[in-house]
TORFI-173742 format. One record per residue: residue number from 1; residue in one letter; x, y, z of N, C-alpha, C in turn. Coordinates in steps of 0.05 Angstrom, whole numbers, plus 5000, padded with zeros to 4 digits. Last residue first. Example, Ala and Ser with C-alpha at 12.3 -4.5 7.8 and 13.67 -1.06 7.14 Angstrom:
! TORFI-173742
  nr rest   nx   ny   nz  cax  cay  caz   cx   cy   cz
   2    S 5257 4955 5142 5273 4979 5143 5258 5001 5157
   1    A 5264 4886 5156 5246 4910 5156 5264 4934 5156
//
This chain:
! TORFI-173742
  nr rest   nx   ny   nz  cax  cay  caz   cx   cy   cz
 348    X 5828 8848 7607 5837 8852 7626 5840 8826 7654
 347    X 5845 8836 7540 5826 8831 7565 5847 8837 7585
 346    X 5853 8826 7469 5859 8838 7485 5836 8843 7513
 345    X 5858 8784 7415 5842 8789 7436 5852 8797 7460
 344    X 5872 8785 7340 5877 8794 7371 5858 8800 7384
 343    X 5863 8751 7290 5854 8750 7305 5866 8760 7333
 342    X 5904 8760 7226 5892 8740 7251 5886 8758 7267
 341    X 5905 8796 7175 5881 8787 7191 5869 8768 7215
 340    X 5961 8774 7170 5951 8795 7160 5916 8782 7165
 339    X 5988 8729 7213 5990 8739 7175 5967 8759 7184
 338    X 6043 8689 7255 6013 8703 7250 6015 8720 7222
 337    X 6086 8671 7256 6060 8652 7254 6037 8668 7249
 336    X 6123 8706 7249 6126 8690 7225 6095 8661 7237
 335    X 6122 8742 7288 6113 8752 7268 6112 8733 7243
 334    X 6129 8704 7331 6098 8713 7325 6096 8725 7305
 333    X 6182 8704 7326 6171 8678 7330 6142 8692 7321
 332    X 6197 8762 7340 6204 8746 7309 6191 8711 7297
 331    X 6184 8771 7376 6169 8781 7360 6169 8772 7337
 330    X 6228 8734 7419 6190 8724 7408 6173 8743 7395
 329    X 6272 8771 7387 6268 8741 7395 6236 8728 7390
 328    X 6258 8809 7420 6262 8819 7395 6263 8782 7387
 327    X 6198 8813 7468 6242 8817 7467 6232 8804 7441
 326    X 6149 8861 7456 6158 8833 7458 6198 8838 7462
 325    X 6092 8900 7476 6125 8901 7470 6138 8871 7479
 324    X 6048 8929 7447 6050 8909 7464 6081 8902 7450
 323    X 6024 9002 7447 6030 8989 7439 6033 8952 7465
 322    X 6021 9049 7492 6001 9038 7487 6002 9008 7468
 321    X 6071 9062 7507 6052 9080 7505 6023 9066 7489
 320    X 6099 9015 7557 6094 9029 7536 6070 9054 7531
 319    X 6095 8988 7605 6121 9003 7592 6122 9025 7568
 318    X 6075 8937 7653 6064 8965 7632 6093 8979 7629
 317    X 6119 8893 7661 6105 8909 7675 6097 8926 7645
 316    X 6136 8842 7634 6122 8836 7659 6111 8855 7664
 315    X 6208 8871 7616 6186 8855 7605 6168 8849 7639
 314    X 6250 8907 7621 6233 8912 7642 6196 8899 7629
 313    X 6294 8923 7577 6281 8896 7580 6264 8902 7610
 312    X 6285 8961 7524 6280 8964 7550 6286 8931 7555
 311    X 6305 8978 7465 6303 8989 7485 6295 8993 7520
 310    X 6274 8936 7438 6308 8931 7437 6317 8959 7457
 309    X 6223 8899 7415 6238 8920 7431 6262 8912 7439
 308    X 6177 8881 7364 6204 8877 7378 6200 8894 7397
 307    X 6108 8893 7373 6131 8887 7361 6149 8880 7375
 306    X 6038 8900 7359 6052 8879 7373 6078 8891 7359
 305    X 6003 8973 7365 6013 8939 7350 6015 8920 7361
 304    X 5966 9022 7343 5969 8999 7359 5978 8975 7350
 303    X 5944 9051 7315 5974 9057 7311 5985 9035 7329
 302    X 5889 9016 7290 5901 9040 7288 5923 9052 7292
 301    X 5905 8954 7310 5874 8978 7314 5896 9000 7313
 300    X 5943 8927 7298 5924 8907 7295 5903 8928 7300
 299    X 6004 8917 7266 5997 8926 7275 5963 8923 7266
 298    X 6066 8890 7288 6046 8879 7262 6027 8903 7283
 297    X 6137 8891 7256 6116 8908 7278 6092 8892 7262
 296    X 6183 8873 7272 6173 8849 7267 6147 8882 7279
 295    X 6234 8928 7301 6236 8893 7287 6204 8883 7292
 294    X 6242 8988 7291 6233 8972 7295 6224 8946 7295
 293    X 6271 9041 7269 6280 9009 7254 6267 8988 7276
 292    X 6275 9085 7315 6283 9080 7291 6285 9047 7279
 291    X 6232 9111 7346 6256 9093 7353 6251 9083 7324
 290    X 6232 9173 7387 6226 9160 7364 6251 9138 7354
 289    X 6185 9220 7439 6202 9201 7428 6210 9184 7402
 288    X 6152 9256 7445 6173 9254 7457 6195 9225 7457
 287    X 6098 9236 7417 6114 9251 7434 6126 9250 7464
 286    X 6135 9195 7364 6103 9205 7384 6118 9230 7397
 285    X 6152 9143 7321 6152 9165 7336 6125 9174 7347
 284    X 6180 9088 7283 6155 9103 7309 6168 9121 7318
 283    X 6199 9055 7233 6202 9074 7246 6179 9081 7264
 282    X 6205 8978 7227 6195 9013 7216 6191 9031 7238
 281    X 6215 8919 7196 6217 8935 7211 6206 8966 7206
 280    X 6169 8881 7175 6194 8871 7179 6211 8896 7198
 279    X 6101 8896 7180 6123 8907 7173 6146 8893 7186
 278    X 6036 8884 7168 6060 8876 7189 6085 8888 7165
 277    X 5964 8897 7182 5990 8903 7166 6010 8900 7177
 276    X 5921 8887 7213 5914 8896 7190 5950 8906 7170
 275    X 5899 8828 7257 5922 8842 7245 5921 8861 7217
 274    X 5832 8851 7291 5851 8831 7266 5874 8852 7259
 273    X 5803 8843 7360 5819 8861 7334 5836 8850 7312
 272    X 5772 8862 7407 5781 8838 7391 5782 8849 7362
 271    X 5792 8893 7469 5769 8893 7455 5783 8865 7426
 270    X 5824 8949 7496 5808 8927 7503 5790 8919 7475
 269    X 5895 8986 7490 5862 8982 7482 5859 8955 7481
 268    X 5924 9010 7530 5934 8997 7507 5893 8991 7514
 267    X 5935 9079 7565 5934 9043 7565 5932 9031 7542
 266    X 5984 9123 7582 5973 9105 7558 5966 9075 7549
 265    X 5967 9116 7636 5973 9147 7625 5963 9137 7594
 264    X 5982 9066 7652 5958 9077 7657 5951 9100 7638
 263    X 6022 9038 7600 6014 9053 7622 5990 9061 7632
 262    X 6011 8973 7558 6006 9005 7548 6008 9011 7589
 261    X 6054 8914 7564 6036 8938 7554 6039 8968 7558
 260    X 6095 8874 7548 6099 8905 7563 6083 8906 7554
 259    X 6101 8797 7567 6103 8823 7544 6101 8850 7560
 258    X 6125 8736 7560 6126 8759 7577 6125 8781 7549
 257    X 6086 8690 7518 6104 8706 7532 6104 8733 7542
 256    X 6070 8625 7489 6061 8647 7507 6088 8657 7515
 255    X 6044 8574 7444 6070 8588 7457 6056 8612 7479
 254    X 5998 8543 7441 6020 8545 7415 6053 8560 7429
 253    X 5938 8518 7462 5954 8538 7468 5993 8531 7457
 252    X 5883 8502 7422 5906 8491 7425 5924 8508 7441
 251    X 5833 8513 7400 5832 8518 7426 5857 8510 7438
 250    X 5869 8542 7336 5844 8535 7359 5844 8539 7390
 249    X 5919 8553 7372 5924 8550 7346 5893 8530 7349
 248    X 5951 8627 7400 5937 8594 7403 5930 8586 7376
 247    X 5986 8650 7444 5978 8637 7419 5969 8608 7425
 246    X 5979 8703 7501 5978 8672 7489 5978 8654 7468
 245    X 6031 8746 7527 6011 8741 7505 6014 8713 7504
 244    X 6021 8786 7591 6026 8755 7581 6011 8746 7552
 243    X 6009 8810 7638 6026 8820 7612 6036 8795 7613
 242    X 5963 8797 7660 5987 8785 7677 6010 8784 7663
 241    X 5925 8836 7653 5931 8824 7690 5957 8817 7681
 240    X 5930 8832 7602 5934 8859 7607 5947 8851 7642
 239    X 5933 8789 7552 5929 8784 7585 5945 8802 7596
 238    X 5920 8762 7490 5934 8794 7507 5919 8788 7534
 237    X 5918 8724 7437 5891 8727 7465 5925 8740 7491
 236    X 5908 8705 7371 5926 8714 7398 5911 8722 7421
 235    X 5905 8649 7334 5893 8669 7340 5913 8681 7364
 234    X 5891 8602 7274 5911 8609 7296 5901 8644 7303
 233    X 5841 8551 7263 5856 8574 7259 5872 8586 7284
 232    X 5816 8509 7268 5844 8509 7265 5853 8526 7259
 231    X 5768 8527 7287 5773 8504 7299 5807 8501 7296
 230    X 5756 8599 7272 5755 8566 7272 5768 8550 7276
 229    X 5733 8656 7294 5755 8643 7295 5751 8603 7289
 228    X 5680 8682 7304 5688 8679 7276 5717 8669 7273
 227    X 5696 8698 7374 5669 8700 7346 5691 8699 7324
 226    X 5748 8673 7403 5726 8698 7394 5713 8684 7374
 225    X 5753 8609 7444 5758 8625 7418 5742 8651 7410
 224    X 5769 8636 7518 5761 8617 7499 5761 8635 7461
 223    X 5797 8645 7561 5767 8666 7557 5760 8651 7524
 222    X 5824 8624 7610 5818 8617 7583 5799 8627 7575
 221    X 5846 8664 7657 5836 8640 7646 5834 8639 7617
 220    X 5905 8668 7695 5897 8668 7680 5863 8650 7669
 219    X 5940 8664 7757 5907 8683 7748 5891 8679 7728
 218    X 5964 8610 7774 5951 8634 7756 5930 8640 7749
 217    X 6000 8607 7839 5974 8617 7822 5981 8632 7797
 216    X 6043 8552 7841 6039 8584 7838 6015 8585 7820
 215    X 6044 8508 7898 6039 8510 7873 6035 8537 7866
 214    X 6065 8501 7957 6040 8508 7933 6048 8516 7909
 213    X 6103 8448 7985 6105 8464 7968 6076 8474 7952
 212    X 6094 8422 8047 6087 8416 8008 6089 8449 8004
 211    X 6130 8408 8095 6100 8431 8080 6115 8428 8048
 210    X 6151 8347 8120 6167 8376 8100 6139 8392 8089
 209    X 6138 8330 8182 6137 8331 8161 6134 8351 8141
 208    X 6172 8323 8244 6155 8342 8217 6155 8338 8199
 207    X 6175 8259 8280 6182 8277 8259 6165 8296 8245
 206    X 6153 8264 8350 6145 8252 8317 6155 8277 8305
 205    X 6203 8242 8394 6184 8264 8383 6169 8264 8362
 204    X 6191 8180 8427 6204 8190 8411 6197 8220 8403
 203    X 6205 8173 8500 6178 8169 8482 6188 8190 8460
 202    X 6238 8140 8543 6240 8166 8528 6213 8158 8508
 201    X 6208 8112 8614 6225 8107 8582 6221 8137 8559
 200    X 6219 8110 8680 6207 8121 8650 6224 8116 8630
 199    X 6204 8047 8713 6230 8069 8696 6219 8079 8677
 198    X 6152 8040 8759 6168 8038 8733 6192 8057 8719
 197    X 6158 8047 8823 6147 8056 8800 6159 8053 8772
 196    X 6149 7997 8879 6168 8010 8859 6160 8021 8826
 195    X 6120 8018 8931 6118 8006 8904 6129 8021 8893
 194    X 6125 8008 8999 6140 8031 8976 6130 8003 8944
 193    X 6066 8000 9043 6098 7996 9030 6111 8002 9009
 192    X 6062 8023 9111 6059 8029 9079 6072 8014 9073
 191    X 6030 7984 9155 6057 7994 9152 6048 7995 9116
 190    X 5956 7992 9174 5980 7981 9167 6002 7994 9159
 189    X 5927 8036 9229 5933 8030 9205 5964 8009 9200
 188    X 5900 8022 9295 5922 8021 9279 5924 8007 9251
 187    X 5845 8059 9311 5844 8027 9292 5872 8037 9275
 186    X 5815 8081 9366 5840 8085 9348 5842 8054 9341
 185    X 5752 8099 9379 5772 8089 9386 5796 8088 9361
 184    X 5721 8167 9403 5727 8144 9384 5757 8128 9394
 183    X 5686 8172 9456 5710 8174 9443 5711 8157 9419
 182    X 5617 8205 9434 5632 8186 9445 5655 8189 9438
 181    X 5593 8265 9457 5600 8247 9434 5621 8230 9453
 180    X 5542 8284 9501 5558 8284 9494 5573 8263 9478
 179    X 5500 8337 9476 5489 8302 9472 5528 8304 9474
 178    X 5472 8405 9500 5486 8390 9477 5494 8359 9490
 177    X 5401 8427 9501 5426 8408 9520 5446 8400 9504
 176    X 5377 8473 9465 5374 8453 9474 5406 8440 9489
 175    X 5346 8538 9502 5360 8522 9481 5373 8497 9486
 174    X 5269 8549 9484 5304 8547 9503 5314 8528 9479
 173    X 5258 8621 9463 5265 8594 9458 5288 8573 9473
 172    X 5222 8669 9474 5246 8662 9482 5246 8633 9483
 171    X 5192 8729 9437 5184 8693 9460 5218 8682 9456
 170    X 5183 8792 9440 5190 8764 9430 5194 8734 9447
 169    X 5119 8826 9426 5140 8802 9445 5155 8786 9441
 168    X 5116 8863 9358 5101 8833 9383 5124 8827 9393
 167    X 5120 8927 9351 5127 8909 9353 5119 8873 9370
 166    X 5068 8969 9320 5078 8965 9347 5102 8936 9345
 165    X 5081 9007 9276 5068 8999 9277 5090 8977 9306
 164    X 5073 9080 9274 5093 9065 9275 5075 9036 9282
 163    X 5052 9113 9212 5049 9109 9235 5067 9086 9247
 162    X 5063 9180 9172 5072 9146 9176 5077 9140 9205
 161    X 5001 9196 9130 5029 9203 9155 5043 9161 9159
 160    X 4992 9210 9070 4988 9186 9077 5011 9199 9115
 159    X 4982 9257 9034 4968 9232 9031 4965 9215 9057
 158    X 4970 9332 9051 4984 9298 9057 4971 9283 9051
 157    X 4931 9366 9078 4936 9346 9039 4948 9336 9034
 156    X 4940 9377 9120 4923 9367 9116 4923 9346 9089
 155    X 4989 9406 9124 4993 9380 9139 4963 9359 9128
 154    X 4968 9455 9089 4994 9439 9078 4987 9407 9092
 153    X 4903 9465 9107 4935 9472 9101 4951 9439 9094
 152    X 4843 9476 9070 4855 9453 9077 4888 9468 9081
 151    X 4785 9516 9103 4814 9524 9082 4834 9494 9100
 150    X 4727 9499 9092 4749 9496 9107 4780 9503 9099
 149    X 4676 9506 9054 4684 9533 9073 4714 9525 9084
 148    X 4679 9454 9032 4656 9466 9058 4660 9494 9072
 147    X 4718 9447 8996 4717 9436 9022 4702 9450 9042
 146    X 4708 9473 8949 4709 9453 8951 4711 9440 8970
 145    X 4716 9536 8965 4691 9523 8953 4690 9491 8955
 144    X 4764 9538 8991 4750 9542 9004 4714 9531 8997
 143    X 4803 9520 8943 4798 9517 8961 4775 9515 8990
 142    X 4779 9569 8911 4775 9547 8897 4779 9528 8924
 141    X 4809 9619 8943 4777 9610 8942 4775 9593 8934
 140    X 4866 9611 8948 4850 9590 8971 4817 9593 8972
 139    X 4889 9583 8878 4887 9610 8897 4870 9593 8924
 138    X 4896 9541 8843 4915 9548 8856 4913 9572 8879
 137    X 4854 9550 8804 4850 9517 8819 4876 9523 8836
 136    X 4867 9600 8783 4841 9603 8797 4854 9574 8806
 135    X 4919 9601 8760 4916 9620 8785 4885 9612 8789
 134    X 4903 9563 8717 4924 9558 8740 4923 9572 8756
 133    X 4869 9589 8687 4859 9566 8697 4874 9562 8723
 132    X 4890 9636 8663 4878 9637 8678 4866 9615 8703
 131    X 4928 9611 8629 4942 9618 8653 4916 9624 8675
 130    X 4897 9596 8599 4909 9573 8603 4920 9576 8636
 129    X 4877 9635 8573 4850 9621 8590 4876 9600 8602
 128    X 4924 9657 8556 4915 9673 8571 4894 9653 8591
 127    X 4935 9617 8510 4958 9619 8528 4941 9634 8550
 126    X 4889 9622 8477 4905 9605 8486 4915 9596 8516
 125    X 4901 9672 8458 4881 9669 8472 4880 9639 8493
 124    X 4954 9664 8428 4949 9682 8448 4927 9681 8473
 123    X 4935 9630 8379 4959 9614 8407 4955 9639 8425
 122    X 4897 9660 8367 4883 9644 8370 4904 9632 8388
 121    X 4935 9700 8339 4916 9712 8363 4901 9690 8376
 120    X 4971 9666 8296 4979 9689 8334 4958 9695 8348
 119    X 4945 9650 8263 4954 9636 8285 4955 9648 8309
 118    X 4919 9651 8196 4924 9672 8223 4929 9653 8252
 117    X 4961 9622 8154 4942 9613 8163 4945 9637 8197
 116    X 4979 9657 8087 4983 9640 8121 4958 9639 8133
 115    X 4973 9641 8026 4952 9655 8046 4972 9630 8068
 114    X 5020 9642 7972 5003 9624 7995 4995 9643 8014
 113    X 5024 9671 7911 5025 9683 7932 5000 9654 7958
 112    X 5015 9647 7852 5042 9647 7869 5044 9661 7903
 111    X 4962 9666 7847 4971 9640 7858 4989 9638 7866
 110    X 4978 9729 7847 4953 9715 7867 4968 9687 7871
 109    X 5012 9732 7796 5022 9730 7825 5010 9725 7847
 108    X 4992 9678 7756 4997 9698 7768 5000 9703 7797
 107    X 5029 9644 7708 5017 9634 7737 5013 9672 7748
 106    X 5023 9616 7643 5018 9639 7663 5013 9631 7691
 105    X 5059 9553 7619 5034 9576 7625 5034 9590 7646
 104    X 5097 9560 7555 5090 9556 7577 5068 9580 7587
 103    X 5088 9520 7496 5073 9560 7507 5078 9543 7538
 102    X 5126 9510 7454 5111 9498 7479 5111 9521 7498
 101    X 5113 9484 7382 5127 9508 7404 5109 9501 7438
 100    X 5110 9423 7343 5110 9437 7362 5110 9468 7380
  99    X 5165 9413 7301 5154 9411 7315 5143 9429 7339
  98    X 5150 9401 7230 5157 9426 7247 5145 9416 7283
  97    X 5182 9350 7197 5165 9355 7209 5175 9377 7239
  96    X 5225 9341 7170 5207 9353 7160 5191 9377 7177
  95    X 5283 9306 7186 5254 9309 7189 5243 9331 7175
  94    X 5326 9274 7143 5331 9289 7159 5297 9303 7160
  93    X 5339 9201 7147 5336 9220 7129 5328 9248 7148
  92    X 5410 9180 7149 5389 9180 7167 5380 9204 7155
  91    X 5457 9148 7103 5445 9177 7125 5416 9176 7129
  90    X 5460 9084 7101 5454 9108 7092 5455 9127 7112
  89    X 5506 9034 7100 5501 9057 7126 5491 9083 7116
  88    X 5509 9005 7041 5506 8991 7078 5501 9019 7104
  87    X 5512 9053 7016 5500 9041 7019 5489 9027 7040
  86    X 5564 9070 7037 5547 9087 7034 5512 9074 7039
  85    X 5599 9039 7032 5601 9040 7055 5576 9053 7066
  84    X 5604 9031 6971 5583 9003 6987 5579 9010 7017
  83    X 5620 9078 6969 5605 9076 6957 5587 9054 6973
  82    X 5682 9063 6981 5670 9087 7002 5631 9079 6987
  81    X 5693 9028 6954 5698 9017 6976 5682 9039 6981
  80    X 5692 9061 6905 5685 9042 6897 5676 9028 6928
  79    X 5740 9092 6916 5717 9109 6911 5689 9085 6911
  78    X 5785 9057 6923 5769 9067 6952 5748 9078 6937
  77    X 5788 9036 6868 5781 9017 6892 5774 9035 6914
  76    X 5810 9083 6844 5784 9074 6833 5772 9064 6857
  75    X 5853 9085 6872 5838 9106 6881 5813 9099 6875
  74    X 5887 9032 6859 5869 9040 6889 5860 9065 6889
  73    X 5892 9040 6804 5870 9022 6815 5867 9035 6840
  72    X 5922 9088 6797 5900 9093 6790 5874 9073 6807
  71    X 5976 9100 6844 5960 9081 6835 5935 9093 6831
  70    X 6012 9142 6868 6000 9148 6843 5980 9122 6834
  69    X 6028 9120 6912 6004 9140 6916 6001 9149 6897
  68    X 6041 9057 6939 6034 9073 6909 6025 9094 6906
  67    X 6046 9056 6997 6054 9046 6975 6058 9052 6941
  66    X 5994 9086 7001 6025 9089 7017 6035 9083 7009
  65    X 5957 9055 6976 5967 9075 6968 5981 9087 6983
  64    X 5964 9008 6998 5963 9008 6978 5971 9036 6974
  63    X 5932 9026 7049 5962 9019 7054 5973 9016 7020
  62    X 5879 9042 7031 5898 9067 7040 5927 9047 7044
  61    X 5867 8991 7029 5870 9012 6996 5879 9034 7015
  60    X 5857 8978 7076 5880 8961 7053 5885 8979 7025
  59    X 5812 9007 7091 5838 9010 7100 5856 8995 7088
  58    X 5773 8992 7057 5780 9026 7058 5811 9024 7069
  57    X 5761 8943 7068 5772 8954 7041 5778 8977 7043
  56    X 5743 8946 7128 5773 8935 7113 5779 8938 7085
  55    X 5696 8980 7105 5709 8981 7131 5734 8972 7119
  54    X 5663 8935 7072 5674 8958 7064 5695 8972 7076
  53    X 5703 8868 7074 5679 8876 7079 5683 8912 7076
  52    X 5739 8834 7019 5730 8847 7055 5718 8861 7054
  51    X 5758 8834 6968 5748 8804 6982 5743 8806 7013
  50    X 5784 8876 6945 5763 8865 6939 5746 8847 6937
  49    X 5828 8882 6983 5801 8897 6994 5780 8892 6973
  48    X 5859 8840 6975 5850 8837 6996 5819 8858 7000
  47    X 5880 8861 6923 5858 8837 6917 5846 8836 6949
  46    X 5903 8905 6935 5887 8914 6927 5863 8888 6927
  45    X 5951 8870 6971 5930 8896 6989 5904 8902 6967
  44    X 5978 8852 6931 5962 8829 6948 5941 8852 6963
  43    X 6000 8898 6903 5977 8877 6883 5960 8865 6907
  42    X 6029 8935 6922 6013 8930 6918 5983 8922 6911
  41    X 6083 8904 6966 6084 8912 6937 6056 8911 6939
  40    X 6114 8898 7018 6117 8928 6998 6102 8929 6979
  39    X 6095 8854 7037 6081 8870 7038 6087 8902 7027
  38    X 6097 8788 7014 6110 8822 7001 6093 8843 7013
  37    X 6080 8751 7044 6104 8746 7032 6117 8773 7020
  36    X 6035 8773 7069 6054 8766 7087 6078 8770 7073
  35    X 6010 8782 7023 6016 8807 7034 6036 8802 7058
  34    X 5999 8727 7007 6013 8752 6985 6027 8780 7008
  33    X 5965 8715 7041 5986 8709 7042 6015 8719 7024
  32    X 5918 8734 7035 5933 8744 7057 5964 8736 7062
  31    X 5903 8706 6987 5911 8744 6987 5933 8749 7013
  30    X 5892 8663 7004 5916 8668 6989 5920 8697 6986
  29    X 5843 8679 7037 5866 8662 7044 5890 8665 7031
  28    X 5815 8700 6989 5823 8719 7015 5849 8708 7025
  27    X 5800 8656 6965 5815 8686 6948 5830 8702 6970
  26    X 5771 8630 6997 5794 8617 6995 5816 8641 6975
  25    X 5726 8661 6995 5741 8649 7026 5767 8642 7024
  24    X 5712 8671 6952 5721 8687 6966 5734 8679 6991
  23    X 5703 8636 6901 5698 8625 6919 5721 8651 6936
  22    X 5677 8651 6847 5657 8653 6862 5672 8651 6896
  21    X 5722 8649 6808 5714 8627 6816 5685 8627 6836
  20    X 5752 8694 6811 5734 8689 6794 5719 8668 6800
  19    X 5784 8677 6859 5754 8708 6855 5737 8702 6838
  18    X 5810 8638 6843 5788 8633 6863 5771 8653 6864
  17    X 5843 8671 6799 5831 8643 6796 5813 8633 6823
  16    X 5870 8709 6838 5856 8718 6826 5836 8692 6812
  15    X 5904 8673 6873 5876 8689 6890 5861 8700 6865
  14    X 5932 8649 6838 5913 8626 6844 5892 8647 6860
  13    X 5963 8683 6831 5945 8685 6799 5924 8658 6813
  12    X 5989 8701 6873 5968 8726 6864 5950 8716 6840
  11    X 6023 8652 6881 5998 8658 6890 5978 8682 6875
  10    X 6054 8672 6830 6033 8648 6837 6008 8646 6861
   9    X 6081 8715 6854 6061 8722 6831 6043 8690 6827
   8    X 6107 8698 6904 6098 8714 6904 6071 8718 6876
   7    X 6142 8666 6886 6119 8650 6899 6098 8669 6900
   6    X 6174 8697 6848 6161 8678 6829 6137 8671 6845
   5    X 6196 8732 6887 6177 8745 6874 6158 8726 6853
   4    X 6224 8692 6915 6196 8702 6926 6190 8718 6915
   3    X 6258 8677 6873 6246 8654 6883 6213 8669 6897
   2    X 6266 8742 6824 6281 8715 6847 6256 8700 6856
   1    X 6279 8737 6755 6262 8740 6778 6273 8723 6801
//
């Protein structure tokens, strides 16, 4: 046997010695580490899904059986995984109860039919006494009744004529004697005398002083540890703004680097996500494309990963089809700190 198949089967007999043991926290821990150290083989995927919750046991017994697809245990194990899934999330029981029919109600065409209101003959009558009024207070009998018999003309119904109103005399003011001014006399001023004005002197310019340098904004903040991450556990935190992955080791920040996300077309998904399987290298395809032998893929929600790339360096900007694209260098740095259920936090 070589060295990592020996570390390899020690651990698997200390995760199986903690299962039995009652103590699952620490079965898991060494499970996950089985699967870092071999993830071709097995054994560490089947102990992992019998120490996670139903959800993650479904999906470690499907990588298991990629692996094995004749394995008796992982088919037992998903029938077994699908069962508790059953449980924890019964079907919703399906009603009985008849509901209801809803008689709409009759309107007949009486009600649907609004009565106008008769208008025309009443605006007609209206309009007739209205006109009548104006030719009677406008003809010269109404005239003639109201002023004694006298038919008033035009000059008469004037308000007001305009009379001229006489002007008063004007009185004539004399005017007075002008007072003649005396000569003044002449009071010889003194001889000027030249004061000598000081020599200007140069007055220095004050030096500029050099503009400080600002400092470069980052956008980033610290959106702090997710739910169920502890004090010394190591985690990743994805910064979509400023394609920038962070490690961190707690609240510790461990390294960071330029990465590629997903395009608008294919954005890369929001939300907090555990590593569910890492591969040393492996093939991708999609459409319209397929890159053979991929370095360090760990992949964390459904075809979504972290890996190398050896096809572009246009690190900093969206590039990908949804994945997060490292230079082949710091995938290999992240694929050897992070294991099989750390912690990705992806934000905008």
């Amino acid at each position: 046997m070589t060295p990592q198949i020996d570390a390899y089967t020690a651990l698997l007999i200390e995760a199986q010695r903690a299962l039995k043991q009652g103590n699952r926290l620490e079965a898991r821990r060494l499970a996950q580490r089985c699967v870092t150290l071999a993830p071709h083989r097995e054994e560490g995927w089947l102990l992992l899904a019998a120490v996670a919750n139903p959800k993650a046991s479904i999906t470690y017994l499907q990588q298991a059986l990629y692996i094995n697809p004749a394995s008796q245990r992982a088919r037992n194990g998903m029938h077994w995984a699908i069962q508790r899934l059953r449980k924890r999330n019964p079907p919703a029981p399906v009603s009985t109860h008849q509901p209801r029919s809803l008689v709409a109600p009759t309107i007949t065409s009486e009600a649907m039919a609004r009565r106008r209101p008769v208008l025309m003959p009443w605006a007609m009558a209206i309009a007739f006494l209205l006109l009548g009024l104006a030719v009677w207070f406008g003809s010269p009998t109404f005239s003639l009744a109201f002023n004694n018999g006298k038919h008033l003309s035009l000059a008469q119904v004037q308000l007001s004529k305009h009379t001229r109103t006489p002007t008063p005399t004007a009185t004539f003011t004399p005017t007075p004697t002008s007072t003649p001014t005396p000569i003044p006399t002449i009071t010889p001023s003194p001889t000027p005398t030249e004061t000598p004005s000081p020599t200007p002197t140069e007055t220095p310019e004050p030096t500029k002083k050099p503009k400080k340098k600002q400092a470069s904004k980052n956008n980033y903040n610290y959106p702090g540890r997710p739910t169920g991450v502890d004090g010394d556990e190591g985690w990743i935190d994805i910064d979509l703004s400023s394609q920038r992955v962070y490690v961190y080791q707690g609240d510790q920040l461990v390294n960071k680097f330029v990465v590629s996300t997903g395009t608008w077309q294919h954005p890369t998904v929001k939300g907090t996500y555990k590593i569910y399987v890492k591969y040393r290298a492996a093939d991708m395809s999609g459409p319209g494309y397929y890159l053979p032998k991929v370095p360090y893929v760990m992949y964390f929600y459904k075809d979504y990963g972290l890996h190398g790339t050896y096809w572009h360096k246009n690190f900093g900007r969206p590039m990908s089809h949804g994945c997060v694209n490292l230079t082949t260098r710091d995938a290999g740095w992240l694929f050897s700190f992070a294991s099989v259920g750390t912690v990705v936090n992806i934000h905008q």
